[in-house]
mmCIF file of the N, C-alpha and C atoms, coordinates in Angstrom:
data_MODEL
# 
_entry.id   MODEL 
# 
loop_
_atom_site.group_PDB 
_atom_site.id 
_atom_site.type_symbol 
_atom_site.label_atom_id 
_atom_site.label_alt_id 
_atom_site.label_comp_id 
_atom_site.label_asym_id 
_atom_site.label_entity_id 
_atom_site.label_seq_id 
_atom_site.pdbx_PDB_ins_code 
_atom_site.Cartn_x 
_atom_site.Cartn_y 
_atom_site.Cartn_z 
_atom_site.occupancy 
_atom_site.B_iso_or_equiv 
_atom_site.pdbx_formal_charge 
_atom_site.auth_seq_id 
_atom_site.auth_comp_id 
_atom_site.auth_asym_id 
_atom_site.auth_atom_id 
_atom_site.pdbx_PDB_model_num 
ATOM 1   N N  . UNK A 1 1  ? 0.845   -1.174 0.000  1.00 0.00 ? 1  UNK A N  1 
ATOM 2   C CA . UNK A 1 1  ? 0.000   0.000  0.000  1.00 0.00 ? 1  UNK A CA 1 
ATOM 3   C C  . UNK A 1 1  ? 0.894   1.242  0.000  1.00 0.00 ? 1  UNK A C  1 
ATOM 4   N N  . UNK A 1 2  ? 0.932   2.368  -0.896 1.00 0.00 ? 2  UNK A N  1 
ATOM 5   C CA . UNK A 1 2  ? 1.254   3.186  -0.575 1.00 0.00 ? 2  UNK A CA 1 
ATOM 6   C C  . UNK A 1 2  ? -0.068  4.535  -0.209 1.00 0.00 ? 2  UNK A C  1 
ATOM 7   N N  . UNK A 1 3  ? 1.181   5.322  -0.005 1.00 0.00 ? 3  UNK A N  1 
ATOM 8   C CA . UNK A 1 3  ? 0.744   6.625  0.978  1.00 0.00 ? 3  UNK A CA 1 
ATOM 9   C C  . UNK A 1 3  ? -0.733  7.450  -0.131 1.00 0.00 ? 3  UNK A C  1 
ATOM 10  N N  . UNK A 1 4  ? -0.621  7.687  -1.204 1.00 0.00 ? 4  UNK A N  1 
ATOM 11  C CA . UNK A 1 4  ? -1.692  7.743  -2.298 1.00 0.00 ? 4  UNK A CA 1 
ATOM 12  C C  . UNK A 1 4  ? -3.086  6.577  -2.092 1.00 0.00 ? 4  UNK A C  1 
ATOM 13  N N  . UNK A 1 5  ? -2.649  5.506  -1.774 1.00 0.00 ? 5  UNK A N  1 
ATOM 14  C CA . UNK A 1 5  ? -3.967  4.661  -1.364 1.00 0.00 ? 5  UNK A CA 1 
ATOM 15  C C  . UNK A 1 5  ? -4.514  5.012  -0.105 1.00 0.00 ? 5  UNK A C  1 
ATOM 16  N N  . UNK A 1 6  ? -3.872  4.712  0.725  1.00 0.00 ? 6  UNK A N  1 
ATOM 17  C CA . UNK A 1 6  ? -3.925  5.341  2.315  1.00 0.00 ? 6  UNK A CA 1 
ATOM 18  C C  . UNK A 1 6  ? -4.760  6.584  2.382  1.00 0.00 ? 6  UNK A C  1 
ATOM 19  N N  . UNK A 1 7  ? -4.438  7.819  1.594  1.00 0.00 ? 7  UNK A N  1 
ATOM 20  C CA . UNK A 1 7  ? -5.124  8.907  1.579  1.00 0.00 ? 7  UNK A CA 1 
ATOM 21  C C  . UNK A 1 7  ? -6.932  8.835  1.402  1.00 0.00 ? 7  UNK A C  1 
ATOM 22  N N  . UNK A 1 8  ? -6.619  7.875  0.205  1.00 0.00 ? 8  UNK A N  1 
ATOM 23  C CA . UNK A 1 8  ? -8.149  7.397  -0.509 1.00 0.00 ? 8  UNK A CA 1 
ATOM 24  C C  . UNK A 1 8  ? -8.768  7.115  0.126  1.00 0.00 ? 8  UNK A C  1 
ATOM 25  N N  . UNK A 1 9  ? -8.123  6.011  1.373  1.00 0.00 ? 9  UNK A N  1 
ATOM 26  C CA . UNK A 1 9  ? -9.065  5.207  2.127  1.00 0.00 ? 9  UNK A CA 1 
ATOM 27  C C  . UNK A 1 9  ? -9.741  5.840  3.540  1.00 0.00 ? 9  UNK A C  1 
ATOM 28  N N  . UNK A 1 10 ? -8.740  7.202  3.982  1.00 0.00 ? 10 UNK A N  1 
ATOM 29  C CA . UNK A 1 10 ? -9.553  7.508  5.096  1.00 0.00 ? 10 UNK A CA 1 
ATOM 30  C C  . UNK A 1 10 ? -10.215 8.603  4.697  1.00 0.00 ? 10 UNK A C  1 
ATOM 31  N N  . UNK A 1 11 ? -10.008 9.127  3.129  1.00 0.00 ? 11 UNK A N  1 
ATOM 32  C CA . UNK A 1 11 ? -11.167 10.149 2.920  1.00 0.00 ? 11 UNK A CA 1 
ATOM 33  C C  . UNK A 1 11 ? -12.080 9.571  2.018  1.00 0.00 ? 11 UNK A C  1 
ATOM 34  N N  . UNK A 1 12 ? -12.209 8.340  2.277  1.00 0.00 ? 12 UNK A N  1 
ATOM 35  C CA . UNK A 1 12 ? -13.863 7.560  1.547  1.00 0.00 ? 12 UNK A CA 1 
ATOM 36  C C  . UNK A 1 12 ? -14.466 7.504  3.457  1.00 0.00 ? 12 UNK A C  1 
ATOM 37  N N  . UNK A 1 13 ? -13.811 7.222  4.600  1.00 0.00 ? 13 UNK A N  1 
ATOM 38  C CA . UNK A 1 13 ? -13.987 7.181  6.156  1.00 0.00 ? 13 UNK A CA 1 
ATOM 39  C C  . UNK A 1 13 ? -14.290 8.415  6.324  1.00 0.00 ? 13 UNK A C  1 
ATOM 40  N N  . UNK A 1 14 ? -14.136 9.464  5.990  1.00 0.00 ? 14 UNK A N  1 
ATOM 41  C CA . UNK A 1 14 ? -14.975 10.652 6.784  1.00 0.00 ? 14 UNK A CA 1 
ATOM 42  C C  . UNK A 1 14 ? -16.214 10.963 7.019  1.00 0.00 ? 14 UNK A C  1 
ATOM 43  N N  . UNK A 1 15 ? -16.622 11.321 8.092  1.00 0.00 ? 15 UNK A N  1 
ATOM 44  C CA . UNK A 1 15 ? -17.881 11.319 8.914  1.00 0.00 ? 15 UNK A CA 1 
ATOM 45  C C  . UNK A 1 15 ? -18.210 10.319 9.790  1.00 0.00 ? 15 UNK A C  1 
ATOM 46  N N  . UNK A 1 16 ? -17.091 9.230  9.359  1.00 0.00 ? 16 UNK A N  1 
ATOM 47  C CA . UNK A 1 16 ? -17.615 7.754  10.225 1.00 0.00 ? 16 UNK A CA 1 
ATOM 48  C C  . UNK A 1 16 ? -16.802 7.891  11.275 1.00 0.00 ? 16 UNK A C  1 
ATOM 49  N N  . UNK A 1 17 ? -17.804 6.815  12.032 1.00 0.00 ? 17 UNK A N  1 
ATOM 50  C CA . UNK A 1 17 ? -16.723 6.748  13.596 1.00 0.00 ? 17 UNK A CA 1 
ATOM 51  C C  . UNK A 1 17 ? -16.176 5.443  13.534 1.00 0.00 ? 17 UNK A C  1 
ATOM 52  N N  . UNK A 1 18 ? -14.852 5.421  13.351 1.00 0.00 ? 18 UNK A N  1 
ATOM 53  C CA . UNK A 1 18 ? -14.049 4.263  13.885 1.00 0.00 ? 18 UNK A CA 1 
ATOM 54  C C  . UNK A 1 18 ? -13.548 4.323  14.947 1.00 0.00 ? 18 UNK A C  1 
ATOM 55  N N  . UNK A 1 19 ? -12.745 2.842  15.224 1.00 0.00 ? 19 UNK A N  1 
ATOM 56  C CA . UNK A 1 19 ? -12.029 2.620  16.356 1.00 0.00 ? 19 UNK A CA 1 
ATOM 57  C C  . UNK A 1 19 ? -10.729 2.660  15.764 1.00 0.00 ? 19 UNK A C  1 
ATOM 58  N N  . UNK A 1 20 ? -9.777  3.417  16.872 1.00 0.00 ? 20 UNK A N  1 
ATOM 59  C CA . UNK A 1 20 ? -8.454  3.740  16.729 1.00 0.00 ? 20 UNK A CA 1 
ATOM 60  C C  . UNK A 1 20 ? -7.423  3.129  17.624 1.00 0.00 ? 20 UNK A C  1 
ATOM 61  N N  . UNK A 1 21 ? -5.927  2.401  17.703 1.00 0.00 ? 21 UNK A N  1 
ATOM 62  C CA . UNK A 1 21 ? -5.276  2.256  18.062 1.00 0.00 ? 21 UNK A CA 1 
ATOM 63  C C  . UNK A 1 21 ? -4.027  3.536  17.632 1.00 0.00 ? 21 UNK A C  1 
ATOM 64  N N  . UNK A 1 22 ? -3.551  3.877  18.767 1.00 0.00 ? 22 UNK A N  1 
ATOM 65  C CA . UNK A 1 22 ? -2.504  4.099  18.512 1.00 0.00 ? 22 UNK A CA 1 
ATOM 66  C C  . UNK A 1 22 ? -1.051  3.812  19.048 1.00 0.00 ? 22 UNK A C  1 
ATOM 67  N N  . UNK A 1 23 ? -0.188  3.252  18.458 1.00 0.00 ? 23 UNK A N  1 
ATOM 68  C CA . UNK A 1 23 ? 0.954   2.937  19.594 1.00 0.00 ? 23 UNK A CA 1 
ATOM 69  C C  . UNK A 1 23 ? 2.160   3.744  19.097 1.00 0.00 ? 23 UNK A C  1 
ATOM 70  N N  . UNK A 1 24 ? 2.154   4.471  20.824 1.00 0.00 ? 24 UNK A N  1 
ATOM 71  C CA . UNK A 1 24 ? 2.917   5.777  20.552 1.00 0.00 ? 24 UNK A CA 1 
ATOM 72  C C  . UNK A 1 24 ? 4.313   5.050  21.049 1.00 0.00 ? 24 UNK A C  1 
ATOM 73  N N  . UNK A 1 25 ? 5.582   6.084  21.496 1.00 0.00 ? 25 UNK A N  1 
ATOM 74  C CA . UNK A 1 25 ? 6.607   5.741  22.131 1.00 0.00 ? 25 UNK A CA 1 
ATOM 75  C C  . UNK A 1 25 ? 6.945   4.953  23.101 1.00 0.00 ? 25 UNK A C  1 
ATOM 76  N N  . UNK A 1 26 ? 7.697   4.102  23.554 1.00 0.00 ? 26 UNK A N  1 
ATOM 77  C CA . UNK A 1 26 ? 8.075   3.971  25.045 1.00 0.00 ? 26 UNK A CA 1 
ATOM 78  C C  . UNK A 1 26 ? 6.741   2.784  25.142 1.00 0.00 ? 26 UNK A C  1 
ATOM 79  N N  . UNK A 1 27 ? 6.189   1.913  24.051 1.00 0.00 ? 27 UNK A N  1 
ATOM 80  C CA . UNK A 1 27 ? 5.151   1.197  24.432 1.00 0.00 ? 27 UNK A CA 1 
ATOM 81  C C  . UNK A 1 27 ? 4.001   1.583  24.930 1.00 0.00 ? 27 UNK A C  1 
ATOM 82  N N  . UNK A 1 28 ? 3.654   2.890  24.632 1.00 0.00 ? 28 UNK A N  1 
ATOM 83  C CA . UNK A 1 28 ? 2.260   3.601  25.138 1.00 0.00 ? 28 UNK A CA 1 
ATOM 84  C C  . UNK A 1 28 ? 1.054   3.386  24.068 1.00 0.00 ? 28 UNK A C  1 
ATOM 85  N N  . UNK A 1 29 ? 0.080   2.783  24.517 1.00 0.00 ? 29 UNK A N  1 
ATOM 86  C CA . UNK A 1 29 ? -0.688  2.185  23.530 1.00 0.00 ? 29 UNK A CA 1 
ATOM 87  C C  . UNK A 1 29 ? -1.976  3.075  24.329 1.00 0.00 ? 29 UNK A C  1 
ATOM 88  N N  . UNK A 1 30 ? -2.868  3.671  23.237 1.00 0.00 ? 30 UNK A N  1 
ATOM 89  C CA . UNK A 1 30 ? -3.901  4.681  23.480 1.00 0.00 ? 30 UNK A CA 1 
ATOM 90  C C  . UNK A 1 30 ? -4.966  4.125  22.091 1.00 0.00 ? 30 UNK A C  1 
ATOM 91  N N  . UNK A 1 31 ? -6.267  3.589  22.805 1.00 0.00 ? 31 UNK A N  1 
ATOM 92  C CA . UNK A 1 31 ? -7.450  3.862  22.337 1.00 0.00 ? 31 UNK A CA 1 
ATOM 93  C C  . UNK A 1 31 ? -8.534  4.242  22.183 1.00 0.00 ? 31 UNK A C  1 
ATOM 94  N N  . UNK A 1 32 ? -9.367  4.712  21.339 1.00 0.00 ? 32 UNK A N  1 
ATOM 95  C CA . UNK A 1 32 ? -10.040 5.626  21.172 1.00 0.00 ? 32 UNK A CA 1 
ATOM 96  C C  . UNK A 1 32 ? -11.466 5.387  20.158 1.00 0.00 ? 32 UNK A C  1 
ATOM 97  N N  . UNK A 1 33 ? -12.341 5.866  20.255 1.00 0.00 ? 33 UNK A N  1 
ATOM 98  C CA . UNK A 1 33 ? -13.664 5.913  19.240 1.00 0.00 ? 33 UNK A CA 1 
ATOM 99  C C  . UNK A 1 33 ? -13.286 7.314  18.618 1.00 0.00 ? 33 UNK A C  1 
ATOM 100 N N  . UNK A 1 34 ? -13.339 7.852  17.438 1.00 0.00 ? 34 UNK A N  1 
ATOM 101 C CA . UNK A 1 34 ? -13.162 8.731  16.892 1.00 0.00 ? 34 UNK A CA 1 
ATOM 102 C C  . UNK A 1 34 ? -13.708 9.386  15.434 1.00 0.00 ? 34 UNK A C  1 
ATOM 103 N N  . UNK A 1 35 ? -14.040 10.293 15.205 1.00 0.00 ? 35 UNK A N  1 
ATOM 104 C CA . UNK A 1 35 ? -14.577 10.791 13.644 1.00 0.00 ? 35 UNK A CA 1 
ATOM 105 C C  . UNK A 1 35 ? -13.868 11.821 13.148 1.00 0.00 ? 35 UNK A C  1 
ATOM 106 N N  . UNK A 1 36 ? -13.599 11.358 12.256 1.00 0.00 ? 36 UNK A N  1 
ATOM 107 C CA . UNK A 1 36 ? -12.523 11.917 10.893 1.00 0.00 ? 36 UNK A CA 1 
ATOM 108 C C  . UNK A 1 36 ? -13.672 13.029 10.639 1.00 0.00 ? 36 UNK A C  1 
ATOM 109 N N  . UNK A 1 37 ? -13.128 14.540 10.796 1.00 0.00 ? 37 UNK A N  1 
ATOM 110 C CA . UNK A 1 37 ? -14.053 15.015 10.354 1.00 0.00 ? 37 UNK A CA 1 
ATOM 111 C C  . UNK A 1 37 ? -13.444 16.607 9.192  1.00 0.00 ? 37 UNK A C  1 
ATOM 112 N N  . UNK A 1 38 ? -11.980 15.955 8.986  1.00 0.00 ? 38 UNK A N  1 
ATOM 113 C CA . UNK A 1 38 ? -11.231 16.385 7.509  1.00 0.00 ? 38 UNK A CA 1 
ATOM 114 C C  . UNK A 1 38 ? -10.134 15.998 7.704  1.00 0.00 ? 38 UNK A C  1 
ATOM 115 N N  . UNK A 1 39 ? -10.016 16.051 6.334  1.00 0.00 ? 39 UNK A N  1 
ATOM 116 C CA . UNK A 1 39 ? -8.229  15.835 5.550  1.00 0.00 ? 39 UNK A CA 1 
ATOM 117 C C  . UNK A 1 39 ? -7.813  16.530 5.012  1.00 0.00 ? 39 UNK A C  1 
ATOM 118 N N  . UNK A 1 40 ? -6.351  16.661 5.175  1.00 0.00 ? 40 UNK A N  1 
ATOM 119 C CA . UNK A 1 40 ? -5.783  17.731 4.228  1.00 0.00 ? 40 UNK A CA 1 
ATOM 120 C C  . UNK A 1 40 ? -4.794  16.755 3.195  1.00 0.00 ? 40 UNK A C  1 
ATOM 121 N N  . UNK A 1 41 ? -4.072  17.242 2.447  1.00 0.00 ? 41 UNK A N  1 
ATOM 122 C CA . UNK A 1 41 ? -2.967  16.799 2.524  1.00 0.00 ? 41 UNK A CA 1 
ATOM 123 C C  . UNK A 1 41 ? -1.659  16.283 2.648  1.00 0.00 ? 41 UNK A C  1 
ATOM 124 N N  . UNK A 1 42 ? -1.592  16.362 3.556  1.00 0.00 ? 42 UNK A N  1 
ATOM 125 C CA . UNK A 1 42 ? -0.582  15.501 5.188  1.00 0.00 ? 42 UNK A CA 1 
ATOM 126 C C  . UNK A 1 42 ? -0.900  14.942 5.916  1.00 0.00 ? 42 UNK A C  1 
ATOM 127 N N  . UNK A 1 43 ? -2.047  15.583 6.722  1.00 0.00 ? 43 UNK A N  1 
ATOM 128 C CA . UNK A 1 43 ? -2.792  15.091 7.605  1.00 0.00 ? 43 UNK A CA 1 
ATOM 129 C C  . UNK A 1 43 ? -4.253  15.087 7.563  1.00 0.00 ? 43 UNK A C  1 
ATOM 130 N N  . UNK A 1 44 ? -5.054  14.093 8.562  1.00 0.00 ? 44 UNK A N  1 
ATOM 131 C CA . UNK A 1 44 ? -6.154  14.324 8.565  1.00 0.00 ? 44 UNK A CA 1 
ATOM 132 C C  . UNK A 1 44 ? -6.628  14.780 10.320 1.00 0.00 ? 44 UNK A C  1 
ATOM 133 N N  . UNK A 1 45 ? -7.647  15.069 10.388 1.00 0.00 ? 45 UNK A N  1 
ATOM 134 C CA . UNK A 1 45 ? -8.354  15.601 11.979 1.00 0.00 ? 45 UNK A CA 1 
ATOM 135 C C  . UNK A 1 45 ? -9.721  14.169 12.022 1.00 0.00 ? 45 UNK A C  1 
ATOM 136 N N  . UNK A 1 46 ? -9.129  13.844 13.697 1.00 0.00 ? 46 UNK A N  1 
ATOM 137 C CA . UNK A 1 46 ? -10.081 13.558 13.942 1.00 0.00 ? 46 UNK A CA 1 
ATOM 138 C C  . UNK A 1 46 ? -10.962 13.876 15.285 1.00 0.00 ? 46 UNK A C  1 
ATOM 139 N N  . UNK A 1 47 ? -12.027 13.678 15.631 1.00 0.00 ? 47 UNK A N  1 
ATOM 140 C CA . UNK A 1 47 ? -12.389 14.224 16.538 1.00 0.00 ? 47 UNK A CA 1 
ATOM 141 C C  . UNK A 1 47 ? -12.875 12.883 17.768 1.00 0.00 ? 47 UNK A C  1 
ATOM 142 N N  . UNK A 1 48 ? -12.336 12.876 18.940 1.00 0.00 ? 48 UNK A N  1 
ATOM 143 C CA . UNK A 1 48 ? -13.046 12.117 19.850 1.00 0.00 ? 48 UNK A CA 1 
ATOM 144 C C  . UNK A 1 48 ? -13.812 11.843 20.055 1.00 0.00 ? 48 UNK A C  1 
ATOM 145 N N  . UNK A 1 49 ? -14.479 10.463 20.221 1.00 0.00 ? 49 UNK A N  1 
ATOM 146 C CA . UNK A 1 49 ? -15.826 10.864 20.763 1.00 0.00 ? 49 UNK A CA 1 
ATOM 147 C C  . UNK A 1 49 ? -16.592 10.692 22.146 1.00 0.00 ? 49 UNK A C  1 
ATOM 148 N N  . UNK A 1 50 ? -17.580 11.042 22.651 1.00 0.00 ? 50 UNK A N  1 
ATOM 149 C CA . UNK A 1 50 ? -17.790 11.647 23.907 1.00 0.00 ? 50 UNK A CA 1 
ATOM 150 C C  . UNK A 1 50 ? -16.600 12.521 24.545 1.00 0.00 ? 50 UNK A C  1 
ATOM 151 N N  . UNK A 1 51 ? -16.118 13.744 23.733 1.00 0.00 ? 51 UNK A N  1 
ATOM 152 C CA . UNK A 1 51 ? -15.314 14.677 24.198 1.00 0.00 ? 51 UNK A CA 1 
ATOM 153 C C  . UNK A 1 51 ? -15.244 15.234 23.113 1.00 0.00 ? 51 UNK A C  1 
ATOM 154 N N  . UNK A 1 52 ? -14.707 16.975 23.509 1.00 0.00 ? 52 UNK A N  1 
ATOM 155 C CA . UNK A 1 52 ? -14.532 17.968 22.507 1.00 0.00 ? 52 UNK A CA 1 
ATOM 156 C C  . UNK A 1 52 ? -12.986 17.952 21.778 1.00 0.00 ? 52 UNK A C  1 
ATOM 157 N N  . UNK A 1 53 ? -12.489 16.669 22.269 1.00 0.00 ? 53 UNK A N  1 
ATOM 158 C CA . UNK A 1 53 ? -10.996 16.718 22.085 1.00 0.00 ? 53 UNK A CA 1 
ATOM 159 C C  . UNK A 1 53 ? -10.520 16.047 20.125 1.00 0.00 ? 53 UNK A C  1 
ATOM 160 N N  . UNK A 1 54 ? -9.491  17.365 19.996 1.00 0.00 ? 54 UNK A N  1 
ATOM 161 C CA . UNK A 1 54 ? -9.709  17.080 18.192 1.00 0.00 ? 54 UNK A CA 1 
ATOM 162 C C  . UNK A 1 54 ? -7.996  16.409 18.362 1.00 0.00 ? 54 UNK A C  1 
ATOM 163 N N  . UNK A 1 55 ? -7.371  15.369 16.925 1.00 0.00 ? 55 UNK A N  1 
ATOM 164 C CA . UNK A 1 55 ? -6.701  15.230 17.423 1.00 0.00 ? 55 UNK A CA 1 
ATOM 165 C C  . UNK A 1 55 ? -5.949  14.903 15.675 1.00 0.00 ? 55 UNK A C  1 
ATOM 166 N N  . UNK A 1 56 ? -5.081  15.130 15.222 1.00 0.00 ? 56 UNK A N  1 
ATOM 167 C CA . UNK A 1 56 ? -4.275  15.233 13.948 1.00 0.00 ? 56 UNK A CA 1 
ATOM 168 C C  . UNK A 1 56 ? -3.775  14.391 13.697 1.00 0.00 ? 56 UNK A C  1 
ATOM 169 N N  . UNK A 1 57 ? -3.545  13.823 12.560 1.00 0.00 ? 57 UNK A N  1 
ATOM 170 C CA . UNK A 1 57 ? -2.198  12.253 12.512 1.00 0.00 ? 57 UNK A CA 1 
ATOM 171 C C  . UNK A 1 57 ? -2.178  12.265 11.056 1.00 0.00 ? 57 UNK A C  1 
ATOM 172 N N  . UNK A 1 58 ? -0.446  12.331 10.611 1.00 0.00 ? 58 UNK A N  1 
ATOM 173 C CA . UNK A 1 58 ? -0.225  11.807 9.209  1.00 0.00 ? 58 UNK A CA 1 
ATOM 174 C C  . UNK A 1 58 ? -0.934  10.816 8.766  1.00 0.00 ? 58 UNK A C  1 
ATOM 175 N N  . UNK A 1 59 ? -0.796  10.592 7.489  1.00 0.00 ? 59 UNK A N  1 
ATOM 176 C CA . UNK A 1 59 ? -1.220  9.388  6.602  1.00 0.00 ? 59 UNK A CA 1 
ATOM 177 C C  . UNK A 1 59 ? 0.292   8.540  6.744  1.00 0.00 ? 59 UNK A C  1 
ATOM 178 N N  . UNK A 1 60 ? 1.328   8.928  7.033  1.00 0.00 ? 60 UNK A N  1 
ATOM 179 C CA . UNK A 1 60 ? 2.593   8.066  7.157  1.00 0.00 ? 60 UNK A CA 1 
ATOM 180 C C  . UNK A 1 60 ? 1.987   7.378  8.029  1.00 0.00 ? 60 UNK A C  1 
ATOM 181 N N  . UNK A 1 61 ? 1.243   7.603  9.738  1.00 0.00 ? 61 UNK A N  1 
ATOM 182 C CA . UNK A 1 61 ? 1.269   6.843  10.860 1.00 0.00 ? 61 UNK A CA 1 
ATOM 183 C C  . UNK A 1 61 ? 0.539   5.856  10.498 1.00 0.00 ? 61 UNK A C  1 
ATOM 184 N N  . UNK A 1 62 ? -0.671  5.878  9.436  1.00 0.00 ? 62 UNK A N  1 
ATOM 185 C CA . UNK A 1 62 ? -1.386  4.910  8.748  1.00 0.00 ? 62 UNK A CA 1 
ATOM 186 C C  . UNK A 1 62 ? -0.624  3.607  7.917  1.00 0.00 ? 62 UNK A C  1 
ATOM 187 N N  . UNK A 1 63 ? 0.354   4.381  7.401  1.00 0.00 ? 63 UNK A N  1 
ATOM 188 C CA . UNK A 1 63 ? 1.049   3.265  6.552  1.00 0.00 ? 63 UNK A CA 1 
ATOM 189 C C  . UNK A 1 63 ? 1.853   2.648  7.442  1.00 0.00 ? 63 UNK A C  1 
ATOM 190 N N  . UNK A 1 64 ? 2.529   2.949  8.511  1.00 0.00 ? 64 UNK A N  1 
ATOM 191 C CA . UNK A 1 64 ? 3.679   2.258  9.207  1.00 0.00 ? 64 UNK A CA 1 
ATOM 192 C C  . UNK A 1 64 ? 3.689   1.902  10.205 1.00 0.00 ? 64 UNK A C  1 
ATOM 193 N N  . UNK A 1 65 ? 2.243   1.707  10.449 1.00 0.00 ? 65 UNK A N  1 
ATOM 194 C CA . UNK A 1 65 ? 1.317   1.162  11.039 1.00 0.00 ? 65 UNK A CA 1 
ATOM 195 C C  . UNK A 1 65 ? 1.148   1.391  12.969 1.00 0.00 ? 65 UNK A C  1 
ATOM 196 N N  . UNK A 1 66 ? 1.308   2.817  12.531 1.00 0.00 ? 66 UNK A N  1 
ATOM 197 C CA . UNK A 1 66 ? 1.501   3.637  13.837 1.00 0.00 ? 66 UNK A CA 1 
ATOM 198 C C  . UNK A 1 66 ? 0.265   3.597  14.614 1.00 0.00 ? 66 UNK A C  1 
ATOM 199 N N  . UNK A 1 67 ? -0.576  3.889  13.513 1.00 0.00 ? 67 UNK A N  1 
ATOM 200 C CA . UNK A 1 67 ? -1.989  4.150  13.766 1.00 0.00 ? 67 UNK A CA 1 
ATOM 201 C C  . UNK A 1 67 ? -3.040  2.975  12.896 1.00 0.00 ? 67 UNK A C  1 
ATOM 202 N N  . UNK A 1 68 ? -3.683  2.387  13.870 1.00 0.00 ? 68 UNK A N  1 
ATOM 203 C CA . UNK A 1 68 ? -4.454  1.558  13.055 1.00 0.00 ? 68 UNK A CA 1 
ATOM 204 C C  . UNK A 1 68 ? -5.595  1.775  13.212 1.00 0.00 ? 68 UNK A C  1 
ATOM 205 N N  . UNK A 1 69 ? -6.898  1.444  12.689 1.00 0.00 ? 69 UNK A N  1 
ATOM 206 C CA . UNK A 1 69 ? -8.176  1.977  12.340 1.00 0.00 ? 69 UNK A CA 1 
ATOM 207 C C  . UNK A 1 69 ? -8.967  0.592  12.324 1.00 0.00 ? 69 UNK A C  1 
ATOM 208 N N  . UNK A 1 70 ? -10.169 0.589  12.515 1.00 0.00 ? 70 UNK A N  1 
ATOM 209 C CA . UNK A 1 70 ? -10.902 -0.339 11.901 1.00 0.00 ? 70 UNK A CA 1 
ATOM 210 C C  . UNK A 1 70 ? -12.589 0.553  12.116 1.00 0.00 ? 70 UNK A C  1 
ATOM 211 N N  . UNK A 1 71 ? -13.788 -0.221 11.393 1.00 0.00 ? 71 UNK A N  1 
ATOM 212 C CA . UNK A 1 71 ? -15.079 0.330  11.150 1.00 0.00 ? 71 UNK A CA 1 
ATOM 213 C C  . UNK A 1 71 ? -15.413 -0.334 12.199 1.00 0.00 ? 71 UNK A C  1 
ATOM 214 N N  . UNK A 1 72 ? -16.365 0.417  13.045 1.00 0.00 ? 72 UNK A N  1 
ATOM 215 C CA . UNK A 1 72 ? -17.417 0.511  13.950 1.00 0.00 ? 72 UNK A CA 1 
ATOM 216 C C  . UNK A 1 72 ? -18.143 0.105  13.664 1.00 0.00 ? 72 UNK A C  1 
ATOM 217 N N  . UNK A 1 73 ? -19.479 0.336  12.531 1.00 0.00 ? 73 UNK A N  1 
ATOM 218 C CA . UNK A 1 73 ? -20.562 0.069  12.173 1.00 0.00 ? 73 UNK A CA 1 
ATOM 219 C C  . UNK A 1 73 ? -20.800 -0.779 11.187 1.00 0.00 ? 73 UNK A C  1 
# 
């Protein structure tokens, strides 16, 4: 997969709420319910849910599997 597919795939996902992994540094693993609610070209925003908290992540963290995603519904 490259970074051009990756893009495709979480802006066909916007508006939806997925579930998010993320595994950050130092073995810190953080999950989350969340809605993509834009993309740019680097990055996309997503927004938490049950909270006002917004939160940014490359399309690299997607490919290198920083950040993983799956559908909710």
């Amino acid at each position: 997969m490259n970074i051009e597919k990756v893009r495709a795939k979480i802006k066909s996902y916007q508006g939806q709420t997925l579930q998010f992994r993320f595994n950050g540094s130092r073995n810190q693993v953080e999950e989350f319910s969340a809605t993509i609610i834009d993309t740019y070209p680097s990055i996309f925003i997503v927004r938490v849910a049950d909270s006002e908290q917004v939160k940014s992540f490359s399309y690299s963290d997607v490919l290198i599997h920083k950040l993983i995603f799956t559908n909710v519904s």
